[in-house]
N, CA, C and O atoms as CSV, one atom per row, in Angstrom:
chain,resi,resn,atom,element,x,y,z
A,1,UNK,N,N,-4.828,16.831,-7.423
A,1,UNK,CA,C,-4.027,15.888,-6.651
A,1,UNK,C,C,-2.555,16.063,-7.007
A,1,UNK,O,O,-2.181,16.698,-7.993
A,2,UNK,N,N,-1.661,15.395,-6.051
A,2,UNK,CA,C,-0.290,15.730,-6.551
A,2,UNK,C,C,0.373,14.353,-6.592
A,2,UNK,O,O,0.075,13.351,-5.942
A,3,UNK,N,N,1.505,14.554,-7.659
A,3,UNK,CA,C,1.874,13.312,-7.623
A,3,UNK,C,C,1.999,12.359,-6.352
A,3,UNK,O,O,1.278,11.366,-6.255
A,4,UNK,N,N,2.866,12.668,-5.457
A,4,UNK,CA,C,2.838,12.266,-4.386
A,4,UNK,C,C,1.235,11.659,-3.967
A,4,UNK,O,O,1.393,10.484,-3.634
A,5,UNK,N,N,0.107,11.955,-3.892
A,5,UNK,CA,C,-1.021,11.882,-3.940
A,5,UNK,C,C,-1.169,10.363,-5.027
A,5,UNK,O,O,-1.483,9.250,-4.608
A,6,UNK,N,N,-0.987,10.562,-5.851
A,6,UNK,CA,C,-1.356,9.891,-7.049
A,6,UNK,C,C,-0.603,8.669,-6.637
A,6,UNK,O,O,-1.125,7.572,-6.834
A,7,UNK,N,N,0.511,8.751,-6.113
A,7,UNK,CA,C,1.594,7.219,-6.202
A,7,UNK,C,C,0.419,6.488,-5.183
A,7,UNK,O,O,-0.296,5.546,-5.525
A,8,UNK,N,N,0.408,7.092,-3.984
A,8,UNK,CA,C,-0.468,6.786,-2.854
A,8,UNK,C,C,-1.309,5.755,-3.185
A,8,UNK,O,O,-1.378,4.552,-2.935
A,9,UNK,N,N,-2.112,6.800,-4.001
A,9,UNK,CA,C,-3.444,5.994,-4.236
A,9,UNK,C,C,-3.250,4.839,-5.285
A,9,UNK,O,O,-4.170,4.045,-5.485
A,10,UNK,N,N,-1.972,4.738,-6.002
A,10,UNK,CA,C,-2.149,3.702,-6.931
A,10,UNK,C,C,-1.306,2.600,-6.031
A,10,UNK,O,O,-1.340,1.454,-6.478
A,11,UNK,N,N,-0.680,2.777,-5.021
A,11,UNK,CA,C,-0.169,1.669,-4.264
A,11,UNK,C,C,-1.875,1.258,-3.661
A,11,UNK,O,O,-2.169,0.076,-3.842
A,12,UNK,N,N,-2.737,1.948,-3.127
A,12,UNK,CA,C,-3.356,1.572,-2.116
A,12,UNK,C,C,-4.398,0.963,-3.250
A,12,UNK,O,O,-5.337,0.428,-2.659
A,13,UNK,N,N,-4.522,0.882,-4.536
A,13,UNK,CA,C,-5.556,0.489,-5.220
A,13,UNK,C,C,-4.705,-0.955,-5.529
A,13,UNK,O,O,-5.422,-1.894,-5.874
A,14,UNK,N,N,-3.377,-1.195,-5.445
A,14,UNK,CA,C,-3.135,-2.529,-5.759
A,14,UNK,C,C,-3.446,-3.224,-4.723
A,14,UNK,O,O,-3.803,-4.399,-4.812
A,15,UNK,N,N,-3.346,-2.559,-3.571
A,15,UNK,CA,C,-3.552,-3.383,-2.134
A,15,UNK,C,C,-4.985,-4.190,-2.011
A,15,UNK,O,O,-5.275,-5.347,-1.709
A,16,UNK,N,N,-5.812,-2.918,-2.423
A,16,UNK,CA,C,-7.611,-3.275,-2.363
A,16,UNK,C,C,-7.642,-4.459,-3.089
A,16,UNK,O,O,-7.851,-5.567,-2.596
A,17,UNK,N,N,-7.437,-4.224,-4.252
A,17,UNK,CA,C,-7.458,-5.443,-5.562
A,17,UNK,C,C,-6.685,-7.042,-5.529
A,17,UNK,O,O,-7.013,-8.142,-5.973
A,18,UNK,N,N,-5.712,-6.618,-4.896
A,18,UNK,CA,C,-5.211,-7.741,-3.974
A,18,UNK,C,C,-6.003,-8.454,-3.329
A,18,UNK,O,O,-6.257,-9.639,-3.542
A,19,UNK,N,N,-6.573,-7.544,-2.238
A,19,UNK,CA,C,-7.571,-8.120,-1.072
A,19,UNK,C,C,-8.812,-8.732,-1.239
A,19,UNK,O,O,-9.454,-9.497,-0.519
A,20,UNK,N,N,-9.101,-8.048,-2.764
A,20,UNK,CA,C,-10.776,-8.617,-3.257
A,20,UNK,C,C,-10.319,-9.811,-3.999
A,20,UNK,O,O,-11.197,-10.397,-4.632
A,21,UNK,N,N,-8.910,-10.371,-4.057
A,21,UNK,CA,C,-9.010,-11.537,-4.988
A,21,UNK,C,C,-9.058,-12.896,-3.686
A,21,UNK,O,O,-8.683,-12.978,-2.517
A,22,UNK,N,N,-9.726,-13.803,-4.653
A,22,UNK,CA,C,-10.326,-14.789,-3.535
A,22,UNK,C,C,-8.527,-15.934,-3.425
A,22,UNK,O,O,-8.390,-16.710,-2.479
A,23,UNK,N,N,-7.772,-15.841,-4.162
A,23,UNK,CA,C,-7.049,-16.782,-3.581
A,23,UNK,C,C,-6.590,-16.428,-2.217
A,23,UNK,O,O,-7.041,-15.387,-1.740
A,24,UNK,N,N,-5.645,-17.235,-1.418
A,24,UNK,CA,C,-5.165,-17.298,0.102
A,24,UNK,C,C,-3.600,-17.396,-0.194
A,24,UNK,O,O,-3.166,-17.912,-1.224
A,25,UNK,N,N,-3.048,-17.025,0.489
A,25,UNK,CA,C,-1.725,-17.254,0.439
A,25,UNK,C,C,-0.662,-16.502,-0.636
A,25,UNK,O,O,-1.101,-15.511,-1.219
A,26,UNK,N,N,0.086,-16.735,-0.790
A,26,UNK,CA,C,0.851,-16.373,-1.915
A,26,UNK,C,C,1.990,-15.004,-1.409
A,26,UNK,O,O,2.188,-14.553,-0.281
A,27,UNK,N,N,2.565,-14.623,-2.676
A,27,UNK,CA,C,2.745,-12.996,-3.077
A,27,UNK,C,C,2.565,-12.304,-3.245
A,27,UNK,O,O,1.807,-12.821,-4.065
A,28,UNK,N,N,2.370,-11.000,-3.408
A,28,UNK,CA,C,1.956,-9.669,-3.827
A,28,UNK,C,C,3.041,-8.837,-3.947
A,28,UNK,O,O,3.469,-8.194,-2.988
A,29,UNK,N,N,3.500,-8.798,-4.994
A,29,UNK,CA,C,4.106,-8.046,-5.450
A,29,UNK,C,C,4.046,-6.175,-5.889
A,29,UNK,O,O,3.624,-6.043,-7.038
A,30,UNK,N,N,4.257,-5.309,-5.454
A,30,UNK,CA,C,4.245,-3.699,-5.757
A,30,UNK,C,C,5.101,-3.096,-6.041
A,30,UNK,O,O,5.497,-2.668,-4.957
A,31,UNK,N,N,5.625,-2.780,-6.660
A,31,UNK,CA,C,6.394,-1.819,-7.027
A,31,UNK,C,C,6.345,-0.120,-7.364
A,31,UNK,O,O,5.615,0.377,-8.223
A,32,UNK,N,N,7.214,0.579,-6.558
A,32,UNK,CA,C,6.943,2.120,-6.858
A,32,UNK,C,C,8.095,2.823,-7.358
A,32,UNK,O,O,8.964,2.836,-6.487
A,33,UNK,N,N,8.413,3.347,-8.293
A,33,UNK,CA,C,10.129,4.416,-7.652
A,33,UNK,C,C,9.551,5.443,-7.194
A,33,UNK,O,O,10.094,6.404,-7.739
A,34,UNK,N,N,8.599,5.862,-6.363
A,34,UNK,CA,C,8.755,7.111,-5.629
A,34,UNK,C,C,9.291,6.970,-4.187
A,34,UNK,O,O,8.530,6.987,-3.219
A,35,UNK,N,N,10.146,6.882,-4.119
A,35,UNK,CA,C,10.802,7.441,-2.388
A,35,UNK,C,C,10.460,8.065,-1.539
A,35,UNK,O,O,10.879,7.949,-0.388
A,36,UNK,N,N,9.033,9.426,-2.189
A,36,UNK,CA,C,8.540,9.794,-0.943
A,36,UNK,C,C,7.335,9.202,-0.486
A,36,UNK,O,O,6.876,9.423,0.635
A,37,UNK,N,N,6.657,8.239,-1.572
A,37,UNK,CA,C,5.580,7.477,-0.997
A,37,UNK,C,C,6.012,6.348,-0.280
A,37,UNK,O,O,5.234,5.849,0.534
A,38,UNK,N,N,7.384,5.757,-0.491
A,38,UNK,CA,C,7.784,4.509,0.169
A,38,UNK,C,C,7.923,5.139,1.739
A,38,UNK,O,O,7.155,4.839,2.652
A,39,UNK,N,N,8.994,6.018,1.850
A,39,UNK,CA,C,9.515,6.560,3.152
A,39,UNK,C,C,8.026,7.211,3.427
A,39,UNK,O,O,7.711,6.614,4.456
A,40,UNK,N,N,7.132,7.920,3.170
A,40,UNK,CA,C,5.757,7.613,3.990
A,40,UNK,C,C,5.153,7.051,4.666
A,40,UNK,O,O,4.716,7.199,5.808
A,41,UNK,N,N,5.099,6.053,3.616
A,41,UNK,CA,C,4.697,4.621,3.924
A,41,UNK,C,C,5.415,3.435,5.080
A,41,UNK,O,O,4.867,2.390,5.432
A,42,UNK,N,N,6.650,3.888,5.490
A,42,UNK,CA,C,7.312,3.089,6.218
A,42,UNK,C,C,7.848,4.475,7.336
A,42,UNK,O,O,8.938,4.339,7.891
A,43,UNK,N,N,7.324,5.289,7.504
A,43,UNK,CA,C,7.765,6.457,8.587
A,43,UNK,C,C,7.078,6.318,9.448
A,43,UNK,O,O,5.971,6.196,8.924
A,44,UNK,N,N,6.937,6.229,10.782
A,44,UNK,CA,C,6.501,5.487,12.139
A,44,UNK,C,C,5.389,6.765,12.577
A,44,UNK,O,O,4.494,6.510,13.383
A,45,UNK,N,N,5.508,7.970,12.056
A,45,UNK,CA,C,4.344,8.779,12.390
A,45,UNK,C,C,3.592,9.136,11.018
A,45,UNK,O,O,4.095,9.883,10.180
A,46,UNK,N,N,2.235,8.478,10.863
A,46,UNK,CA,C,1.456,9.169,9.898
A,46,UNK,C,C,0.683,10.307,10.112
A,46,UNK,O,O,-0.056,10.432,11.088
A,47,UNK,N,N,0.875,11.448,8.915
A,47,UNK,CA,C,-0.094,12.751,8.992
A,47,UNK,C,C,-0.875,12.678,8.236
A,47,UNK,O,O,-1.846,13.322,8.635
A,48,UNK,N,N,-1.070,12.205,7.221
A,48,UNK,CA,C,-1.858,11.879,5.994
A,48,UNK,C,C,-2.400,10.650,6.375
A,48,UNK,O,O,-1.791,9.626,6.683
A,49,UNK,N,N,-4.764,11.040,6.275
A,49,UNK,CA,C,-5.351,10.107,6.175
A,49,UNK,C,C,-5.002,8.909,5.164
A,49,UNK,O,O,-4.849,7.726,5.466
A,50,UNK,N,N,-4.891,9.624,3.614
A,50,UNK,CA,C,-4.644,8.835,2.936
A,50,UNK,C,C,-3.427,7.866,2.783
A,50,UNK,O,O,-3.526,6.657,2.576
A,51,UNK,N,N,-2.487,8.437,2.889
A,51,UNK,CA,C,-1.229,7.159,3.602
A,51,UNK,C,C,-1.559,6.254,4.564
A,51,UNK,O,O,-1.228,5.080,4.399
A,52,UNK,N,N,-2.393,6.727,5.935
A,52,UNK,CA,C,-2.951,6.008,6.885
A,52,UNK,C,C,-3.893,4.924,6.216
A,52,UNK,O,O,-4.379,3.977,6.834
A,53,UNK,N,N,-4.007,5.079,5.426
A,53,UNK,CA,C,-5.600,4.122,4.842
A,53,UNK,C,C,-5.064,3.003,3.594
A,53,UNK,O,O,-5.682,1.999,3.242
A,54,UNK,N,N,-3.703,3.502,3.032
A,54,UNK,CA,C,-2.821,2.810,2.569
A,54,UNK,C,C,-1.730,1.833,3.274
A,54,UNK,O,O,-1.256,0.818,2.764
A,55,UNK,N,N,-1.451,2.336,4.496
A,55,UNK,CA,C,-0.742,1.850,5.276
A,55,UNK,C,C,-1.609,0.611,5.619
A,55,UNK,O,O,-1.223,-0.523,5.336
A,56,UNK,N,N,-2.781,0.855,6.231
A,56,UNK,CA,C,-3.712,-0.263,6.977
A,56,UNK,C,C,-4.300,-1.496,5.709
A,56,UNK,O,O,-4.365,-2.717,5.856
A,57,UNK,N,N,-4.530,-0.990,4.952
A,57,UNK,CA,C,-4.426,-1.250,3.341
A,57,UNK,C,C,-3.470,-3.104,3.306
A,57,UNK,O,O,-3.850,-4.275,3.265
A,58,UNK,N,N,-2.108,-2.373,3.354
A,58,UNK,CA,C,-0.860,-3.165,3.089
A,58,UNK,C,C,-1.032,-4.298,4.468
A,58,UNK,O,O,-1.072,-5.527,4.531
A,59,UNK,N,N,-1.116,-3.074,5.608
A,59,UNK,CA,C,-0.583,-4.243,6.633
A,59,UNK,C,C,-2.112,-5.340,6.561
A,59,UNK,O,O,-1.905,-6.554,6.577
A,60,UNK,N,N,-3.049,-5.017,6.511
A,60,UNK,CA,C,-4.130,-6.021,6.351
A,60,UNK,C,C,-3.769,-7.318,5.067
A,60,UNK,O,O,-3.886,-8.532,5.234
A,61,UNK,N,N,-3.368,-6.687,3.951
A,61,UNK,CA,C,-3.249,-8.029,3.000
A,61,UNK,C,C,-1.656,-8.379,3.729
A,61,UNK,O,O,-1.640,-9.570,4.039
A,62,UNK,N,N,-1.016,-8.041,3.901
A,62,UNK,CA,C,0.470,-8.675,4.521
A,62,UNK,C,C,0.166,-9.781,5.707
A,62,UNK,O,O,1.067,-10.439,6.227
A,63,UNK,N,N,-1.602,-9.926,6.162
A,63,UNK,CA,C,-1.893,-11.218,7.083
A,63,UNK,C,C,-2.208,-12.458,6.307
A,63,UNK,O,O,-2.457,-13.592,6.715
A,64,UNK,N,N,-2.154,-12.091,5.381
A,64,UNK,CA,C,-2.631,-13.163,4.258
A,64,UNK,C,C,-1.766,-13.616,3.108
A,64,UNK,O,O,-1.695,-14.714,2.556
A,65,UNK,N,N,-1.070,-12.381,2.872
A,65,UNK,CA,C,-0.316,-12.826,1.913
A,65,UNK,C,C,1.438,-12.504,1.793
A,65,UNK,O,O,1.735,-11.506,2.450
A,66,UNK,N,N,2.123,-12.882,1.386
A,66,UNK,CA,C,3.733,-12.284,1.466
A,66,UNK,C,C,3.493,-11.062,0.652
A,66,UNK,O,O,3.063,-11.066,-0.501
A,67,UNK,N,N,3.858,-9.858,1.463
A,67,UNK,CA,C,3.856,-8.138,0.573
A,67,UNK,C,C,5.583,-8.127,0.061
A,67,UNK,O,O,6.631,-8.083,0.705
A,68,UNK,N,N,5.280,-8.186,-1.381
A,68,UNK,CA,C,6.974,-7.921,-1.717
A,68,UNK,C,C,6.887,-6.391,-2.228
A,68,UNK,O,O,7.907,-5.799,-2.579
């Protein structure tokens, strides 16, 4: 895997873990310094399943909760 790879998946594992916790509402807080997983992540065409699955990831807990 490559880093880039690796940031991915550790954003998209806070997202999951987020989602499996039973409170409602709130914050969620993430933090990354990688710039190319952020600008991925916020670039209007995805090529990567796995960004795609991170992306859907975020925007699913962002109905429930404030994504900071």
């Amino acid at each position: 895997a490559t880093v880039f790879q690796t940031e991915i998946v550790a954003i998209l594992k806070c997202a999951q873990l987020a989602l499996e916790g039973r409170e409602t509402g709130g914050r969620v807080r993430i933090c990354s310094d990688s710039q190319a997983a952020i600008k991925a992540l916020e670039a209007p065409i995805c090529t990567s399943r796995l960004v795609w699955d991170c992306r859907n990831a975020l925007e699913k807990l962002a109905k429930d909760k404030e994504v900071i």
